[in-house]
Structure formats: structure tokens, C-alpha cells
Backbone as XML, in Angstrom:
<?xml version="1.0"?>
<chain id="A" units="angstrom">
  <residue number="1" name="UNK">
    <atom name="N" x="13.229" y="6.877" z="-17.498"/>
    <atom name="CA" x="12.339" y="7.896" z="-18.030"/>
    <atom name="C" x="12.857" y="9.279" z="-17.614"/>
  </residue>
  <residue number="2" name="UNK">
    <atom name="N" x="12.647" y="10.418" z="-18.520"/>
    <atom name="CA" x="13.500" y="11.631" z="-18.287"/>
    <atom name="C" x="12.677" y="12.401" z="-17.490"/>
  </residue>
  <residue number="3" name="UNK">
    <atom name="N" x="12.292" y="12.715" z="-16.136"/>
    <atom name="CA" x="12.002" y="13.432" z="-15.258"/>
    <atom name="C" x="12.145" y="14.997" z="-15.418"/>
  </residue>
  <residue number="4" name="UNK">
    <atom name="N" x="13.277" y="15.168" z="-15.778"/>
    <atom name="CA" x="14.020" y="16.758" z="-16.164"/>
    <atom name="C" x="13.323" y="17.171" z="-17.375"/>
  </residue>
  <residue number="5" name="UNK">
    <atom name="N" x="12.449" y="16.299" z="-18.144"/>
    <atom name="CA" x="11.442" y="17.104" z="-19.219"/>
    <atom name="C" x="10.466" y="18.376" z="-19.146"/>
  </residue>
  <residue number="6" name="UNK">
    <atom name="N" x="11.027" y="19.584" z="-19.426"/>
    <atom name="CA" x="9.797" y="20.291" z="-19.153"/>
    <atom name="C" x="8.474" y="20.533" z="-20.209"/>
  </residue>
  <residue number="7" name="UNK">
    <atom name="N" x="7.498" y="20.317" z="-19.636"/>
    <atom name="CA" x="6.147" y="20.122" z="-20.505"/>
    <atom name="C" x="5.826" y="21.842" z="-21.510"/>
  </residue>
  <residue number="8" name="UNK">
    <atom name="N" x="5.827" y="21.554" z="-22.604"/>
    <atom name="CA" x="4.968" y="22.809" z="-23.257"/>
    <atom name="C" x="3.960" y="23.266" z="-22.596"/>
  </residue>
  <residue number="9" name="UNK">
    <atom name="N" x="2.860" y="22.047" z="-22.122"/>
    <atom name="CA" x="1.443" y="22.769" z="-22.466"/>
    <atom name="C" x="1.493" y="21.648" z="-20.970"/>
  </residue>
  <residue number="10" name="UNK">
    <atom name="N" x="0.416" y="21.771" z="-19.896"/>
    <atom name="CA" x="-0.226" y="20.751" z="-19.081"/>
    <atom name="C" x="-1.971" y="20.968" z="-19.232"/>
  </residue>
  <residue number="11" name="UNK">
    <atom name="N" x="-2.322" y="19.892" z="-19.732"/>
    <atom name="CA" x="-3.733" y="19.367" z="-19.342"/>
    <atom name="C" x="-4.072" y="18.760" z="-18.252"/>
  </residue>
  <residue number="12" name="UNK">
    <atom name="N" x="-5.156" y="19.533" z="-17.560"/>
    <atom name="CA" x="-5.914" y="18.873" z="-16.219"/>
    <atom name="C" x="-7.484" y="18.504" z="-16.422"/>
  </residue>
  <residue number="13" name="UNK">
    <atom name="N" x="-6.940" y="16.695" z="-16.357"/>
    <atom name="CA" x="-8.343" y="16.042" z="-16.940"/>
    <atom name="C" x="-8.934" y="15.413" z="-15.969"/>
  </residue>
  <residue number="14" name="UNK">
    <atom name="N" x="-8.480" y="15.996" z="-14.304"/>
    <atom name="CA" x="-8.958" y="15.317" z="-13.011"/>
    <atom name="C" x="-10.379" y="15.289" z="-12.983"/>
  </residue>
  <residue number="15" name="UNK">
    <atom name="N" x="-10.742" y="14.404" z="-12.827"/>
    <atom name="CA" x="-12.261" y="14.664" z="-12.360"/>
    <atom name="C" x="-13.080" y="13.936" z="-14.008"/>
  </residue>
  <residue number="16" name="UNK">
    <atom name="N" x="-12.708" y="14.186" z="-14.718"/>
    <atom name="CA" x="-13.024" y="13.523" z="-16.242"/>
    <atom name="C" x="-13.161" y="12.050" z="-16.348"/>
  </residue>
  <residue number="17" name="UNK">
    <atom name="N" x="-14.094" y="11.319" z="-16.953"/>
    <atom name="CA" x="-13.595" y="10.159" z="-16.964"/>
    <atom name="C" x="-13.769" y="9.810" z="-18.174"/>
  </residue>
  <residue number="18" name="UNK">
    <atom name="N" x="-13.396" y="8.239" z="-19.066"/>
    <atom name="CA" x="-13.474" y="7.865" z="-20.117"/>
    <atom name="C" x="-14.964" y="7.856" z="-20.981"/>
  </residue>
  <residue number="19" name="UNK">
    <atom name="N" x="-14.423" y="8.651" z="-22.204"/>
    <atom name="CA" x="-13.181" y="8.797" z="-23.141"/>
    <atom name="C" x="-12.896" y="10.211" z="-23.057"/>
  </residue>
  <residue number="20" name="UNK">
    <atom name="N" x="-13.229" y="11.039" z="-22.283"/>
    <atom name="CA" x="-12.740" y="12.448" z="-22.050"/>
    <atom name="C" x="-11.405" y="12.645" z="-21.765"/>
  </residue>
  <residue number="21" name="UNK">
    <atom name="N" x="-10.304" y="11.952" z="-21.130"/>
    <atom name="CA" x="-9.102" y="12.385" z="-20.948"/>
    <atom name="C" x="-8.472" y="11.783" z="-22.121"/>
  </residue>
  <residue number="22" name="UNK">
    <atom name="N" x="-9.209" y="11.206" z="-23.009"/>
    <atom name="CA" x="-8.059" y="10.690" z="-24.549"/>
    <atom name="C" x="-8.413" y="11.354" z="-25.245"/>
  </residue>
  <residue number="23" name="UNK">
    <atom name="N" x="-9.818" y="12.002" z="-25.436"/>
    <atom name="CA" x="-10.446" y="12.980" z="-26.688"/>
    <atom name="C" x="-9.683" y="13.961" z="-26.189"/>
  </residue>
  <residue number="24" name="UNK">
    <atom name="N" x="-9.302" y="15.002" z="-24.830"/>
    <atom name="CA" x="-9.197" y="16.051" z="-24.454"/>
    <atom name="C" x="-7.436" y="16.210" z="-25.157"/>
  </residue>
  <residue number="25" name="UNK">
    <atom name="N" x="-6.725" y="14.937" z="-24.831"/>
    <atom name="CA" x="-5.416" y="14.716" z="-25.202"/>
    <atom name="C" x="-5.198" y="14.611" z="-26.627"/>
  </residue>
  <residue number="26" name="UNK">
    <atom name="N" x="-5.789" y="14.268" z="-27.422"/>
    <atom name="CA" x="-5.587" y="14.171" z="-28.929"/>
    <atom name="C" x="-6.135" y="15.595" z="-29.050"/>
  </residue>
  <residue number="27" name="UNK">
    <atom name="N" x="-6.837" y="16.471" z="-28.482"/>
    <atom name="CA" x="-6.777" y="17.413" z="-28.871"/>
    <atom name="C" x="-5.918" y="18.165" z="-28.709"/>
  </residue>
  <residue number="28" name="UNK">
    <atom name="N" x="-5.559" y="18.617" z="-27.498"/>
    <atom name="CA" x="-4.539" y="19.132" z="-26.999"/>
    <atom name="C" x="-3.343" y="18.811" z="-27.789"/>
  </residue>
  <residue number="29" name="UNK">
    <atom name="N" x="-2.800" y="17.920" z="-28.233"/>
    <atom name="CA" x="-1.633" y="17.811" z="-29.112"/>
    <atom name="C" x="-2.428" y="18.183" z="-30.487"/>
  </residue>
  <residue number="30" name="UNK">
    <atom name="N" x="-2.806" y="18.060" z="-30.942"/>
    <atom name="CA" x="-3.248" y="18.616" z="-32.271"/>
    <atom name="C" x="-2.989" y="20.422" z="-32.859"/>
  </residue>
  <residue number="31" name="UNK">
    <atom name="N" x="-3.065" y="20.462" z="-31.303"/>
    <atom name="CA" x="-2.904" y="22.139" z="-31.240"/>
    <atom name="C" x="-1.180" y="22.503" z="-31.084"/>
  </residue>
  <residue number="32" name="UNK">
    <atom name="N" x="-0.631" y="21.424" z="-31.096"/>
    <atom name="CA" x="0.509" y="21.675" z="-30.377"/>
    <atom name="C" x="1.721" y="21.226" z="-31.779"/>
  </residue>
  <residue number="33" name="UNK">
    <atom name="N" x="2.867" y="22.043" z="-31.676"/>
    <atom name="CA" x="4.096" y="21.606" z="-32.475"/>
    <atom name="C" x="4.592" y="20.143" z="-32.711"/>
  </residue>
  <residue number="34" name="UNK">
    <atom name="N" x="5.104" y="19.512" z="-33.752"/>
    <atom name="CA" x="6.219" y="18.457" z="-33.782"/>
    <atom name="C" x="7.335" y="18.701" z="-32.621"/>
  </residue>
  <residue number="35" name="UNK">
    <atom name="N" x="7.672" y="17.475" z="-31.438"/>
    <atom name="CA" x="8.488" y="17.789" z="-30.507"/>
    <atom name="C" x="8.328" y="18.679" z="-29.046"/>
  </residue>
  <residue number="36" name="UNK">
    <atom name="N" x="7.087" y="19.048" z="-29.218"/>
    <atom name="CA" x="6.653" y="19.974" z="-27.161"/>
    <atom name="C" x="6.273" y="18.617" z="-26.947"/>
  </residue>
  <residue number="37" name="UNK">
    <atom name="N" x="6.039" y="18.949" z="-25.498"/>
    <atom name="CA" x="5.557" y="17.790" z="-24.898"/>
    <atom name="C" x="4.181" y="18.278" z="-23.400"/>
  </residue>
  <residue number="38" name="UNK">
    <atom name="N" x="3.275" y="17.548" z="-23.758"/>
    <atom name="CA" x="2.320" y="18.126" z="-23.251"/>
    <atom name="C" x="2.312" y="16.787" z="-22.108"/>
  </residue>
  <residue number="39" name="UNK">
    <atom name="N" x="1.526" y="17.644" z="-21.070"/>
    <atom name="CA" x="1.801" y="17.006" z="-19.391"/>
    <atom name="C" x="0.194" y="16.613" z="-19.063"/>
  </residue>
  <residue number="40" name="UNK">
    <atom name="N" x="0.131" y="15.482" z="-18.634"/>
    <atom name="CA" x="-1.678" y="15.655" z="-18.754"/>
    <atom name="C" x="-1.712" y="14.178" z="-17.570"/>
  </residue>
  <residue number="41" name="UNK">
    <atom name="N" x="-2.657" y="15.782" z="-16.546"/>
    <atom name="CA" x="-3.051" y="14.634" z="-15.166"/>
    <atom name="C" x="-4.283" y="14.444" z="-15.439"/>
  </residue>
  <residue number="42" name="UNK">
    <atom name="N" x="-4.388" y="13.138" z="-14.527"/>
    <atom name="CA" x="-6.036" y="12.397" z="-14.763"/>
    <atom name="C" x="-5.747" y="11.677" z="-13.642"/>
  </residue>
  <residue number="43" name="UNK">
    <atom name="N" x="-7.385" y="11.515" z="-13.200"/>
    <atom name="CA" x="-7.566" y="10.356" z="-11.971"/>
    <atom name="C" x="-8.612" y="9.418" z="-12.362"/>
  </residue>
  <residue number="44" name="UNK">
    <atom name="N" x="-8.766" y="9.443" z="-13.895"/>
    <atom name="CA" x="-9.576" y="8.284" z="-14.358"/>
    <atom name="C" x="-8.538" y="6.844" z="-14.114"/>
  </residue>
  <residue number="45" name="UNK">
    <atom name="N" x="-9.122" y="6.034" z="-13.357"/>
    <atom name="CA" x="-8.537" y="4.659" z="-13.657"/>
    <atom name="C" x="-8.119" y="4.164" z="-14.538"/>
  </residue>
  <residue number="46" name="UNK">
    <atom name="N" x="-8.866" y="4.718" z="-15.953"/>
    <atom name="CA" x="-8.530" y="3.691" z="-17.063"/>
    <atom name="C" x="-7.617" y="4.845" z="-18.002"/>
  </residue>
  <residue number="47" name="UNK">
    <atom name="N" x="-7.367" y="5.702" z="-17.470"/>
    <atom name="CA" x="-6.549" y="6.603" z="-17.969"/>
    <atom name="C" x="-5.182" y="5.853" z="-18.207"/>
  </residue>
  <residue number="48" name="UNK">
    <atom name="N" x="-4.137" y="5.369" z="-17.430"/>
    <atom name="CA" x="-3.256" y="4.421" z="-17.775"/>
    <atom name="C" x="-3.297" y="3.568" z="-18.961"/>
  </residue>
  <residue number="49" name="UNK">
    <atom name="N" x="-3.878" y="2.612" z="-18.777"/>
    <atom name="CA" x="-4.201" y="2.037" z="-19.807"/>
    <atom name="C" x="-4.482" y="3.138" z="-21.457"/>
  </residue>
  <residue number="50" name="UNK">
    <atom name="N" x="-5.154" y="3.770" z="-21.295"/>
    <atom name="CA" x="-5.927" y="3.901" z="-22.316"/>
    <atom name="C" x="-5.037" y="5.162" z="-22.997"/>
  </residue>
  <residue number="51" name="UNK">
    <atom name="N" x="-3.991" y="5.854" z="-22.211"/>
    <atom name="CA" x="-2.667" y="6.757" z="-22.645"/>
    <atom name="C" x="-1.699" y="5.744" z="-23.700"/>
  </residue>
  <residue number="52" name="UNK">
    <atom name="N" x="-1.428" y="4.799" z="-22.446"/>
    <atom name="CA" x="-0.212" y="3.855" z="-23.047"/>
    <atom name="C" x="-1.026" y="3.573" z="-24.447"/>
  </residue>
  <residue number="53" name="UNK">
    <atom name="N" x="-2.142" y="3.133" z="-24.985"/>
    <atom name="CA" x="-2.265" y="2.329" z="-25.966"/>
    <atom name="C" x="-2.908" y="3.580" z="-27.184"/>
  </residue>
  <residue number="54" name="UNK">
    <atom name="N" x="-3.458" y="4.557" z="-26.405"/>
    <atom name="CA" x="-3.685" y="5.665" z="-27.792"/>
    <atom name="C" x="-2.061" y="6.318" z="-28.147"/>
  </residue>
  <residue number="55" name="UNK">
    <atom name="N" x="-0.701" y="6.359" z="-27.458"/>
    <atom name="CA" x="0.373" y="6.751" z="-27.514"/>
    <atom name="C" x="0.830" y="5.725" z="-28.865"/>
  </residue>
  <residue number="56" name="UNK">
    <atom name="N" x="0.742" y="4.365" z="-28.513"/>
    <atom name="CA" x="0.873" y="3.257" z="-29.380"/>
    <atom name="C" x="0.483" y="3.539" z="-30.934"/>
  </residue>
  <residue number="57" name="UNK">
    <atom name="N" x="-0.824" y="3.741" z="-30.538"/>
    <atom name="CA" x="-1.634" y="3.562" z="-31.792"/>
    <atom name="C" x="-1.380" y="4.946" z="-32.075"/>
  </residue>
  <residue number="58" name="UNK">
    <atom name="N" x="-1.211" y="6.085" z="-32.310"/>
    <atom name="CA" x="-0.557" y="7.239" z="-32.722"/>
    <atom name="C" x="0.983" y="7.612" z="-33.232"/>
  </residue>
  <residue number="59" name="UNK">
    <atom name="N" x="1.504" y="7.112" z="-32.546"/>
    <atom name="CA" x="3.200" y="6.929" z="-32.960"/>
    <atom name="C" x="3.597" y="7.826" z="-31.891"/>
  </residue>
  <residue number="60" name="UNK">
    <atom name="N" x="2.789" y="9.024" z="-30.924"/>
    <atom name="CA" x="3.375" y="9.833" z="-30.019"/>
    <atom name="C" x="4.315" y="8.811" z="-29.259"/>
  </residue>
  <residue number="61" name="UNK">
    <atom name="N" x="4.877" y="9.712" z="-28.675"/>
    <atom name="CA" x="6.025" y="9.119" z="-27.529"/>
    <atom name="C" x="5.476" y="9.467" z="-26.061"/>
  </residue>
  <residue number="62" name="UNK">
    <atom name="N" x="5.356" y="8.623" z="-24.816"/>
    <atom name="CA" x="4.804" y="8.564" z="-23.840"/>
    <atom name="C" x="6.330" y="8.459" z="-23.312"/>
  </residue>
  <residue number="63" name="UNK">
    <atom name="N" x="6.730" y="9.368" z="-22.672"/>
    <atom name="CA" x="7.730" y="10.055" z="-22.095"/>
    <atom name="C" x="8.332" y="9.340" z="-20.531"/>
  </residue>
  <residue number="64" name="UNK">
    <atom name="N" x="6.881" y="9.658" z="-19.915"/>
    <atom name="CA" x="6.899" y="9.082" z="-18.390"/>
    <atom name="C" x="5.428" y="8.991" z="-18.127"/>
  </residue>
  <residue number="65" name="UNK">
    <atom name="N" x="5.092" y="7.977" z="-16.704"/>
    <atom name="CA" x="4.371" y="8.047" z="-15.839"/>
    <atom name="C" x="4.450" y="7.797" z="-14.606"/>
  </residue>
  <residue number="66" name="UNK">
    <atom name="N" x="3.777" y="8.238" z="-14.338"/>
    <atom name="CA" x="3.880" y="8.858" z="-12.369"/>
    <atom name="C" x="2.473" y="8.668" z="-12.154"/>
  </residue>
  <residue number="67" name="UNK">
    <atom name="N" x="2.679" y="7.957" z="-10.624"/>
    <atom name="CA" x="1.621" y="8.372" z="-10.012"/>
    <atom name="C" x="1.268" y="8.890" z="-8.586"/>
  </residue>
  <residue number="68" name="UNK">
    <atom name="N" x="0.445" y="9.096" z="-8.221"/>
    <atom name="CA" x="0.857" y="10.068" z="-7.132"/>
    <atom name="C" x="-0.657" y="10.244" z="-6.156"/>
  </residue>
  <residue number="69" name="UNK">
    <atom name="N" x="-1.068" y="9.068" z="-5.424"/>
    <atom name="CA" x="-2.196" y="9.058" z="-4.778"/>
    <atom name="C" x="-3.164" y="8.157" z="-5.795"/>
  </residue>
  <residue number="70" name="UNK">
    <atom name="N" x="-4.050" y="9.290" z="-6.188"/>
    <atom name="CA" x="-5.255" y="8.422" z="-7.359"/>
    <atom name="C" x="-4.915" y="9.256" z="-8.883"/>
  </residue>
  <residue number="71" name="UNK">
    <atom name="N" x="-3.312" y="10.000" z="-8.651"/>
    <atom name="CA" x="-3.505" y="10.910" z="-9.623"/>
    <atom name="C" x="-2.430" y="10.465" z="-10.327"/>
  </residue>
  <residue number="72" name="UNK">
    <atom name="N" x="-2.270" y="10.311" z="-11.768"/>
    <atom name="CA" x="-1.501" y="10.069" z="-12.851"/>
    <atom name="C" x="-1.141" y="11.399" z="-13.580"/>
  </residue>
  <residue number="73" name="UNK">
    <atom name="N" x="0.084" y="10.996" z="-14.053"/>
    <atom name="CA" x="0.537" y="12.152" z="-14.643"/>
    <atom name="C" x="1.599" y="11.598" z="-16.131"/>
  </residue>
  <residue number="74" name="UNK">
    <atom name="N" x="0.891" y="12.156" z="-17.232"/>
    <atom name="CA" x="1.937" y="11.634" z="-18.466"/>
    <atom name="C" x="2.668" y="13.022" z="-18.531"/>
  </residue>
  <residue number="75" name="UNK">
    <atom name="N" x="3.973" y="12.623" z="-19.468"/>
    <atom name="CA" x="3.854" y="13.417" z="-20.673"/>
    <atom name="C" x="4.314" y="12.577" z="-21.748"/>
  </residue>
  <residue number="76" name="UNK">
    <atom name="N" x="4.066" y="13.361" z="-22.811"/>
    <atom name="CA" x="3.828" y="12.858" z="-24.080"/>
    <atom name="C" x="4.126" y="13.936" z="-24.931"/>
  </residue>
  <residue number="77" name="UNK">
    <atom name="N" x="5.420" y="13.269" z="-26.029"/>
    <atom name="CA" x="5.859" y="13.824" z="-26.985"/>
    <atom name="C" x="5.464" y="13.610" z="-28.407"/>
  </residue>
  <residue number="78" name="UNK">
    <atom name="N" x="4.927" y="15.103" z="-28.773"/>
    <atom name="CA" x="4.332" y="15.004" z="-29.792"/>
    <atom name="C" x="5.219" y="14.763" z="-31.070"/>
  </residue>
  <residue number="79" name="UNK">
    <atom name="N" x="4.660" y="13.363" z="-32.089"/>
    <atom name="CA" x="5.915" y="13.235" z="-32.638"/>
    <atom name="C" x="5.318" y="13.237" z="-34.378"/>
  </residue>
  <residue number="80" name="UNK">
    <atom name="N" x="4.340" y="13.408" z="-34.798"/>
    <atom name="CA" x="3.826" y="14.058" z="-36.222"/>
    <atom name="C" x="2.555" y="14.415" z="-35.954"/>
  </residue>
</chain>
């Protein structure tokens, strides 16, 4: 996974929990170009899960994940 990606835009959805860090993220790319890549931490549990499979079901590209204590971190390339 490419580490050296730098993010367009970062969303901070700490403290949020489901479905707020996937609504907040489909928005956030909506606003955003074909190809940036937006960075979006969360410490929802089901945030993992629920990135990987709205990335899926969208066609975006899920770049990397990290985690880092209770805190996750995507990014995600916006890809139409």
C-alpha cells in the first residue's frame, strides 16, 4: 500500500459513530475531483468494515489502512 500518498482533503470522523463516518465520506468525495484522495480518521469500530465494503460497492479505490491505537485511518481514491 502506497504510504507516500498525499491526501487532498482529510476528514475527522473521531468520535462519530455508524452510519456517520460513511454518510460524512460519500460526502466528502462528492465534493471532491476524479483522482484526489481524501484521508478520513475514525474510531468507530465498524468503520473498517464498513469503508472496505462502501469502497467496494462504489468502485472508489481504498488506498491504505492504518491503525493506530483505537484510531483508523483510510485514504481513498476518488475514482468517478
Amino acid at each position: 500500500m502506497p504510504s507516500d500518498v498525499k491526501p487532498s482533503r482529510t476528514l475527522d470522523c473521531v468520535g462519530l459513530y455508524c452510519p456517520e463516518p460513511i454518510f460524512q465520506t460519500r460526502l466528502e468525495l462528492d465534493k471532491m475531483a476524479v483522482g484526489e484522495v481524501l484521508e478520513m480518521i475514525a474510531d468507530d469500530p465498524a468503520a473498517e468494515e464498513d469503508i472496505k465494503s462502501f469502497a467496494k460497492r462504489t468502485g472508489h479505490e481504498l488506498l491504505e489502512l492504518s491503525k493506530k491505537g483505537n484510531v483508523l485511518r483510510f485514504l481513498i481514491r476518488k475514482t468517478k
